[in-house]
MITOR-767364 format. One record per atom (N, C-alpha, C, O): residue in one letter; y, z, x. Coordinates in steps of 0.2 Angstrom, whole numbers, padded with zeros to 4 digits, always signed. Layout:
BEGIN
AYZX
...
//
This chain:
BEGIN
X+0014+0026+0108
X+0017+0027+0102
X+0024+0023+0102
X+0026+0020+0097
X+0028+0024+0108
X+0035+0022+0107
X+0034+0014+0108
X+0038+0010+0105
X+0028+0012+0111
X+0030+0004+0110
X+0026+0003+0104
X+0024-0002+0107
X+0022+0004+0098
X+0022+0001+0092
X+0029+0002+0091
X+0032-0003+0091
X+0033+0009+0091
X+0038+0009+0086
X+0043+0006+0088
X+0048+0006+0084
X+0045+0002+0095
X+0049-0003+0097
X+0045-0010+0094
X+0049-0014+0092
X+0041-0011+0093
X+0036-0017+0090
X+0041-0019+0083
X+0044-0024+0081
X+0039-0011+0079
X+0042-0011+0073
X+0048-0013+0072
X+0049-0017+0068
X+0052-0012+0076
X+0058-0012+0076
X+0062-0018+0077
X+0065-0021+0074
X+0060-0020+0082
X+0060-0026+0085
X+0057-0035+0081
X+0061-0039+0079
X+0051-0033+0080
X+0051-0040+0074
X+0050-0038+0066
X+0047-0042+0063
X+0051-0034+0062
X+0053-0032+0057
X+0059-0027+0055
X+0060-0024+0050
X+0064-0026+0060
X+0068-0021+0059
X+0067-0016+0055
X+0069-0015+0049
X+0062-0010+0057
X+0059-0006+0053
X+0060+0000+0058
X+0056+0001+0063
X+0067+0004+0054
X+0067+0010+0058
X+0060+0014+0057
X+0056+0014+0052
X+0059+0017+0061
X+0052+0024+0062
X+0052+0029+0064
X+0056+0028+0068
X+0051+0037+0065
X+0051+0041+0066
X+0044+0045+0068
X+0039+0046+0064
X+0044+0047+0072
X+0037+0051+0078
X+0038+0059+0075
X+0042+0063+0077
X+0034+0059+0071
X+0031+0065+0067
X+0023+0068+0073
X+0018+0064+0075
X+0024+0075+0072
X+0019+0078+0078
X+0013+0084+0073
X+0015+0089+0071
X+0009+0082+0073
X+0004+0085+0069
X-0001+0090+0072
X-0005+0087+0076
X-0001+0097+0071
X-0009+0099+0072
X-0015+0098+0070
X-0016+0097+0064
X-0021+0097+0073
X-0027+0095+0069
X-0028+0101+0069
X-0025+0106+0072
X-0035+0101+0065
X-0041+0110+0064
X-0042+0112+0069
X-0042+0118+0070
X-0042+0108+0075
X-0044+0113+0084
X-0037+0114+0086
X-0036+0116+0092
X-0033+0112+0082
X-0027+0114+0089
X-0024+0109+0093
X-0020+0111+0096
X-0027+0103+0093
X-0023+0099+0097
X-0018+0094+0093
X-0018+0093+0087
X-0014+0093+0097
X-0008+0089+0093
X-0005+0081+0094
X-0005+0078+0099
X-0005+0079+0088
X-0007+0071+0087
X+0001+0069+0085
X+0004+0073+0082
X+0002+0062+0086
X+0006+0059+0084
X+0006+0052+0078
X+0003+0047+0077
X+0013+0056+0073
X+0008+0050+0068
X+0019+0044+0068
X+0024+0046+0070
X+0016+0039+0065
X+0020+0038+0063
X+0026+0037+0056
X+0023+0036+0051
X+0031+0037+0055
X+0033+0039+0046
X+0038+0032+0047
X+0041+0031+0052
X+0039+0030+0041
X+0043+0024+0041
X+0046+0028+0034
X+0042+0030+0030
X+0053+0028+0036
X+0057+0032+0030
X+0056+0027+0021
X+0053+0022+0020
X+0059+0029+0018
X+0058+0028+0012
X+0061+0020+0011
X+0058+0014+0009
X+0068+0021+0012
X+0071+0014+0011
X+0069+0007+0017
X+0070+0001+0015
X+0066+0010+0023
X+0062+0005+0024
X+0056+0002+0023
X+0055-0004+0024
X+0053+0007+0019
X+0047+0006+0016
X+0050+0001+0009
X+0049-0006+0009
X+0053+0003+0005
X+0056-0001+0000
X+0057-0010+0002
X+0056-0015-0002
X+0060-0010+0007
X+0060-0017+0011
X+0056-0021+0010
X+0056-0025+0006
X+0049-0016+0017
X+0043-0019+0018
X+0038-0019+0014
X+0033-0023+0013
X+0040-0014+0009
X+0035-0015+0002
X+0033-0022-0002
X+0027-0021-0004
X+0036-0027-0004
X+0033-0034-0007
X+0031-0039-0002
X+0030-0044-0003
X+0031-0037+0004
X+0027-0041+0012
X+0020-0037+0012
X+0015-0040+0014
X+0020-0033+0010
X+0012-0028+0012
X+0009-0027+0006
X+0003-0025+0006
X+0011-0027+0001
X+0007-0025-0007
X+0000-0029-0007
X-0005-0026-0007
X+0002-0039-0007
X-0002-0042-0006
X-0009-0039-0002
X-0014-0039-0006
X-0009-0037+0002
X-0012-0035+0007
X-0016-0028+0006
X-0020-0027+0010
X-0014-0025+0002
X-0017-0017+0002
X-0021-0018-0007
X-0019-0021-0012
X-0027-0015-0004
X-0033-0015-0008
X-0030-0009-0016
X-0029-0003-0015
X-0030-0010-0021
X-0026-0008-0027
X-0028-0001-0027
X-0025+0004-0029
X-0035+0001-0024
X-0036+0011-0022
X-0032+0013-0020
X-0032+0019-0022
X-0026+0009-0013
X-0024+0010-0009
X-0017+0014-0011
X-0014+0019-0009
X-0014+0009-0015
X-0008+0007-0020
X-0003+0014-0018
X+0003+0014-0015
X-0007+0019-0020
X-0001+0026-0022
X+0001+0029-0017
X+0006+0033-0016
X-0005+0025-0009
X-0001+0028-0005
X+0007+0026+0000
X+0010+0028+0005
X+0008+0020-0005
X+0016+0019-0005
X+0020+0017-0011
X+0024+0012-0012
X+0017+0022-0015
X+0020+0023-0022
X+0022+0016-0026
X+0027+0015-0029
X+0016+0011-0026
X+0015+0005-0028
X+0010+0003-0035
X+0005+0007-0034
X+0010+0002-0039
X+0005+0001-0044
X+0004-0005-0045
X+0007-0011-0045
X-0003-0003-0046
X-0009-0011-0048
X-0007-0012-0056
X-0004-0008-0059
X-0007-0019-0059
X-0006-0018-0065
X-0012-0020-0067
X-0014-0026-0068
X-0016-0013-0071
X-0020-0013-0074
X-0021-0014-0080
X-0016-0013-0085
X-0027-0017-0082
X-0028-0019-0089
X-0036-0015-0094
X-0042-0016-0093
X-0033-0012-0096
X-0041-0007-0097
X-0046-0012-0105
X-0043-0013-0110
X-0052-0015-0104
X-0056-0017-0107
X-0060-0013-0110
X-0059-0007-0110
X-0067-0016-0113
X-0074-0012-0113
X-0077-0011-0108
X-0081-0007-0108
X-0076-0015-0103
X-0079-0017-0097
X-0077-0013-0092
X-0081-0011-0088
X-0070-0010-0092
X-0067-0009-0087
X-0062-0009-0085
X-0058-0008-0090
X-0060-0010-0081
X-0052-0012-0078
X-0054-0018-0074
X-0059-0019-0071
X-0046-0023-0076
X-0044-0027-0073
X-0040-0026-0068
X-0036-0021-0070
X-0039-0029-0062
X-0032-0028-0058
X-0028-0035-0059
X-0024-0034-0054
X-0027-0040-0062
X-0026-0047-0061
X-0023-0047-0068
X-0028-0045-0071
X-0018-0050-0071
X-0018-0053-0079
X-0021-0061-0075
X-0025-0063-0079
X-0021-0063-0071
X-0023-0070-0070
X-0030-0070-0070
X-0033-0074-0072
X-0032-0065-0068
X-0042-0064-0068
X-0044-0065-0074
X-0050-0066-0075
X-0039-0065-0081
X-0041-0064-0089
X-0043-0071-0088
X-0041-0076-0085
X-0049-0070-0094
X-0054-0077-0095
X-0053-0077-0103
X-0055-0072-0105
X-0051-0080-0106
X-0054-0083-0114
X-0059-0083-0116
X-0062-0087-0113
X-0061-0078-0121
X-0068-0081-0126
X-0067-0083-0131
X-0063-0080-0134
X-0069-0085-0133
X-0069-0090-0140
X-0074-0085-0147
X-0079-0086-0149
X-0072-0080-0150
X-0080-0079-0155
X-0079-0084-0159
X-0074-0087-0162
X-0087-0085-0160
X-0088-0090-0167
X-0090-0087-0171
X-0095-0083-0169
X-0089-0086-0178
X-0092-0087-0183
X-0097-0087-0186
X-0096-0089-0192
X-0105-0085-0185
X-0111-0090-0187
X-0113-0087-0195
X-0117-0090-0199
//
């Protein structure tokens, strides 16, 4: 764990913090937490990258466009239809 979070640190200057976890049996895991203001940084490097379900879990939003169809994640996915008249 300590050399991911020298990893971190070292090519993206991203302080981290070793957060120690219980699972349901009892044994004890280590997770990593990158504080808020560094997330804020690393945030428009990694957005691209994270699937828009993903989004909230760094307090990020997709911009959604609600249709008859559904939701769009893209204004750039928008296509033109033309109605005609008959």
């Amino acid at each position: 764990m300590n050399i991911l979070q020298e990893a971190l640190k070292q090519n993206f200057n991203l302080d981290t913090n070793i957060h120690h976890k219980k699972s349901k049996t009892g044994s004890i895991y280590e997770r990593i937490y990158i504080p808020k203001a560094g997330l804020e940084e690393l945030k428009p490097n990694i957005v691209p990258h994270i699937h828009d379900s993903m989004l909230y879990k760094i307090n990020a939003e997709a911009d959604f466009k609600q249709n008859t169809e559904g939701f769009e994640s893209n204004k750039e996915s928008e296509t033109e239809i033309d109605i005609i008249d008959t």
